[in-house]
VOGU-3710 file (C-alpha; in Angstrom, 3 decimals, decimal comma):
1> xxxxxxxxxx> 78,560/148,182/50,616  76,910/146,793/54,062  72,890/146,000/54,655  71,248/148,367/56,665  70,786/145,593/59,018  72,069/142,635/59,584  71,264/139,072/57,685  69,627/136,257/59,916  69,058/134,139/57,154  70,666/132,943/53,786
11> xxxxxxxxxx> 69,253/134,339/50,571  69,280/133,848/46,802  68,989/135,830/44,411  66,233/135,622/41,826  66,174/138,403/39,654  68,190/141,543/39,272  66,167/144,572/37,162  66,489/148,149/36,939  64,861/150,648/38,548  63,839/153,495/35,933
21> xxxxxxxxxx> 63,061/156,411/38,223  64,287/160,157/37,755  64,022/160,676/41,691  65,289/157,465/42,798  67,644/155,889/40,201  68,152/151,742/41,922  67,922/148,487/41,648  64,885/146,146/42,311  66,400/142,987/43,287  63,857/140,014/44,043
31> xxxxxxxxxx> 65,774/137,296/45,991  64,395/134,029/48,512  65,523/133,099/52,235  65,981/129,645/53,063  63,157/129,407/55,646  60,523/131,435/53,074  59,192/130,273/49,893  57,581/133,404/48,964  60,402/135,714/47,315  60,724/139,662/48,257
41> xxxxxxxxxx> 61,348/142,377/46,763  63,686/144,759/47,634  65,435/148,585/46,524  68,803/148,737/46,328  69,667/152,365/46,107  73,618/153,832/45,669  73,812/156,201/48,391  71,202/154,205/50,871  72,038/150,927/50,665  70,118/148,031/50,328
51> xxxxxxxxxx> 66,603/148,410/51,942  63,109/147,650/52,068  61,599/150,931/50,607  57,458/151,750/50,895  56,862/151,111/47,399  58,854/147,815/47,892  56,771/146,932/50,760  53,525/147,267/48,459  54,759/145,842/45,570  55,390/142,554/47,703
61> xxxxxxxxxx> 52,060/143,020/49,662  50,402/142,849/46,110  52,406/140,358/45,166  51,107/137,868/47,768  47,707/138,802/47,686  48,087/137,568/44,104  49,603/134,499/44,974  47,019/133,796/47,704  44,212/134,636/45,333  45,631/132,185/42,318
71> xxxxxxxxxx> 46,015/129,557/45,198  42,309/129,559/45,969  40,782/129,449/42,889  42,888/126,668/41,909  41,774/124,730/44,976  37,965/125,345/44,524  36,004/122,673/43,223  34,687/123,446/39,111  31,289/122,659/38,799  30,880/122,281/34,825
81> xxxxxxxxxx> 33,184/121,766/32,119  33,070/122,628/28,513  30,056/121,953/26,739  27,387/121,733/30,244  25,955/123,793/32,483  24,955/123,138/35,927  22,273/124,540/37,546  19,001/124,125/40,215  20,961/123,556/43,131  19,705/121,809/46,081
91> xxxxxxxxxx> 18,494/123,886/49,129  21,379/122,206/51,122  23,883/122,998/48,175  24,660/119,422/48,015  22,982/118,785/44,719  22,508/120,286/41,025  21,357/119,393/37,417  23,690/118,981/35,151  23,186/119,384/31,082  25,712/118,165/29,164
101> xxxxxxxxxx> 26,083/118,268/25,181  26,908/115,577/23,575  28,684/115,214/19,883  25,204/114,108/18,193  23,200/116,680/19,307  21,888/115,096/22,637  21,625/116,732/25,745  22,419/114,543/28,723  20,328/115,373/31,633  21,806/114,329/34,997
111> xxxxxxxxxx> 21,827/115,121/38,843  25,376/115,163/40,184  26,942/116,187/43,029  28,114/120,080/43,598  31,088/118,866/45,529  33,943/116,932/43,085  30,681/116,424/40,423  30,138/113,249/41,249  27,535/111,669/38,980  23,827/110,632/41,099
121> xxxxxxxxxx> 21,372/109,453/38,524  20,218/110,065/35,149  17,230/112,109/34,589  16,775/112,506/30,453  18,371/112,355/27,515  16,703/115,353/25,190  18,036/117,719/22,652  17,786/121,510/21,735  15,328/123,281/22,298  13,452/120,998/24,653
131> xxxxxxxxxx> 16,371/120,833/26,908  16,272/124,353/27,786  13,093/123,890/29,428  14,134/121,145/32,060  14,258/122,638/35,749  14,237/120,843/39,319  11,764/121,923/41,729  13,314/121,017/45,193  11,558/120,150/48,448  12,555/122,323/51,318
141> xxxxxxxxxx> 14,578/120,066/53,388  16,504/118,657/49,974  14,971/115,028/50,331  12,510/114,880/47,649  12,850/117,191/44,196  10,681/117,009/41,086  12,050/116,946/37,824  10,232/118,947/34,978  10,478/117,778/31,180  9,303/118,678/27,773
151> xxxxxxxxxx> 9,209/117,131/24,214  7,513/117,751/21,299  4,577/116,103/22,133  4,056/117,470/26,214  5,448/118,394/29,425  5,764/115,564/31,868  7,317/115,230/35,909  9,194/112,529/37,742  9,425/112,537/41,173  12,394/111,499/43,238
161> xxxxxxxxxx> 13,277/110,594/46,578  16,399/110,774/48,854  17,678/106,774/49,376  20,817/106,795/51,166  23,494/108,249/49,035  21,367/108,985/45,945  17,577/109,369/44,649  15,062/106,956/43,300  12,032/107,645/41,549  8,760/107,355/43,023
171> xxxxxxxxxx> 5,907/106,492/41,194  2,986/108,945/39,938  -0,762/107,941/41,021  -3,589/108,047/38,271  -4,323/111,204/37,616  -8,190/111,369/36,762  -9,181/113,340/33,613  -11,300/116,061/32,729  -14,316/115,038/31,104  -14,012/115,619/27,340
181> xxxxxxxxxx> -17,429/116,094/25,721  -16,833/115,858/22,018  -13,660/114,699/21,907  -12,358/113,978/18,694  -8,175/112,981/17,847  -6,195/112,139/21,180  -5,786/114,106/24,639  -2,802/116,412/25,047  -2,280/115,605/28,562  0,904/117,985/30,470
191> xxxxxxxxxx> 1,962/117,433/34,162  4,028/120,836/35,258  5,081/120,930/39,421  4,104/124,182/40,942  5,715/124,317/44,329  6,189/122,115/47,310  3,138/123,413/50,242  5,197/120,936/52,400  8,657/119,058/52,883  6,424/115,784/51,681
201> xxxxxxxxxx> 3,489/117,464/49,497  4,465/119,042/46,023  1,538/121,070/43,679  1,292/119,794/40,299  -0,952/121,421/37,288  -2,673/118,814/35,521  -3,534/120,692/31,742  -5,037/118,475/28,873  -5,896/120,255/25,357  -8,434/118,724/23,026
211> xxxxxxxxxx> -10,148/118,955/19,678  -13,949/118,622/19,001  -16,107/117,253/16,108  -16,403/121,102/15,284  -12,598/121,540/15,304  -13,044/124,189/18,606  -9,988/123,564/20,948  -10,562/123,177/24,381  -8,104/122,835/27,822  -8,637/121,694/30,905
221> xxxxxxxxxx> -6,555/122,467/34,445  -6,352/120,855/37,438  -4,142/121,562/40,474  -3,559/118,382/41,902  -1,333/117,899/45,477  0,464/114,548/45,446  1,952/113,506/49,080  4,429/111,322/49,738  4,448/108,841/52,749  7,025/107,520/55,045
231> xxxxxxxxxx> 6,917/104,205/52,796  7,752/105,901/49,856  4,477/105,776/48,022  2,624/109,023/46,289  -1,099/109,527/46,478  -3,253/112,572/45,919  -4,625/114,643/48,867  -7,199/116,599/46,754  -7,718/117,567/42,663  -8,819/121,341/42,039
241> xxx> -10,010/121,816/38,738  -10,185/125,344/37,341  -13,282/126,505/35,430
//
């Protein structure tokens, strides 16, 4: 039995099935050219001949769109593995925590790269529940983030700053206290950031708890901006506190 139309090219066959139709009982025979990698589909019918028939045609269009699909996600970069979560990305996209289990319980804490997770710098090592509290709060233009922890004992920040390829931390200035009339036991002193008012100036709220000889609690908050120059160096542009 002839083609319909003629052969250009040389073709093997792949497969040979049956086609299980009551109004078109064929052959679906999936075969490769020389010059094409991606195999075809086509209907060979008895009285017809073989041809290219229109549920042929979508069977193969499907087919590639699956192939092209698969192709893509296996090219795409994977941003966590088993056991971590990434999250807080960078404004740019460039950048993202990373939290990673670890077999005794830890949770690693880093800053890696969204692109091939390359690892930046180190930010913590803490441990469940605590770790579900740590967040980055970026700067706008991605050059300065702060990084937001918690223990048992307080909340605390770290601020960083773009250096070439990575980050390094810049250092905190003094905070003053609140006064503490009465004080009894130790200061619970907590440093959350708010928001950055500026590429170079992030809000922080300054909250201490304490006890008195009468055994009253008492709190004290502060919203403190922290700016930092073109030398690297943080200092405060004004304290708030809130009555």
């Amino acid at each position: 039995m002839k083609p319909t139309a003629p052969l250009r090219n040389n073709f093997n066959v792949i497969a040979i099935t049956p086609w299980i139709s009551s109004r078109c009982p064929a052959t679906l025979v999936r075969f490769a050219s020389s010059r094409s990698r991606t195999p075809a589909v086509l209907l060979f019918n008895d009285s017809r001949g073989l041809s290219l028939s229109r549920m042929s045609r979508l069977f193969f269009i499907r087919f590639r769109a699956v192939f092209v699909a698969a192709a893509f996600i296996l090219a795409a970069p994977i941003i966590g593995f088993a056991g971590e979560k990434t999250r807080d990305r960078s404004p740019d996209g460039r950048f993202a925590m990373s939290l990673e289990d670890g077999e005794d319980g830890e949770v690693r804490i880093t800053l890696v790269e969204t692109k091939g997770h390359k690892f930046v710098l180190k930010l913590d090592d803490s441990g469940h529940p605590y770790s579900d509290a740590a967040r980055i709060l970026w700067s706008p233009d991605s050059m300065r983030f702060a990084f937001f922890g918690k223990d048992r004992k307080r909340d605390w920040t770290y601020l960083y700053i773009r250096k070439d390829s990575g980050f390094e931390e810049v250092e905190l200035p003094d905070i003053p206290e609140c006064d503490h009339p009465g004080l009894t036991g130790y200061i619970n002193s907590n440093l959350t950031p708010k928001s950055w008012v500026k590429p170079n100036t992030v809000m922080l709220i300054a909250h201490d708890e304490w006890t008195t000889e009468d055994d009253k609690a008492h709190e004290c908050n502060r919203t403190v901006m922290i700016a930092i120059d073109s030398s690297r160096k943080a200092s405060i542009q004004s304290i708030q506190q809130k009555k």
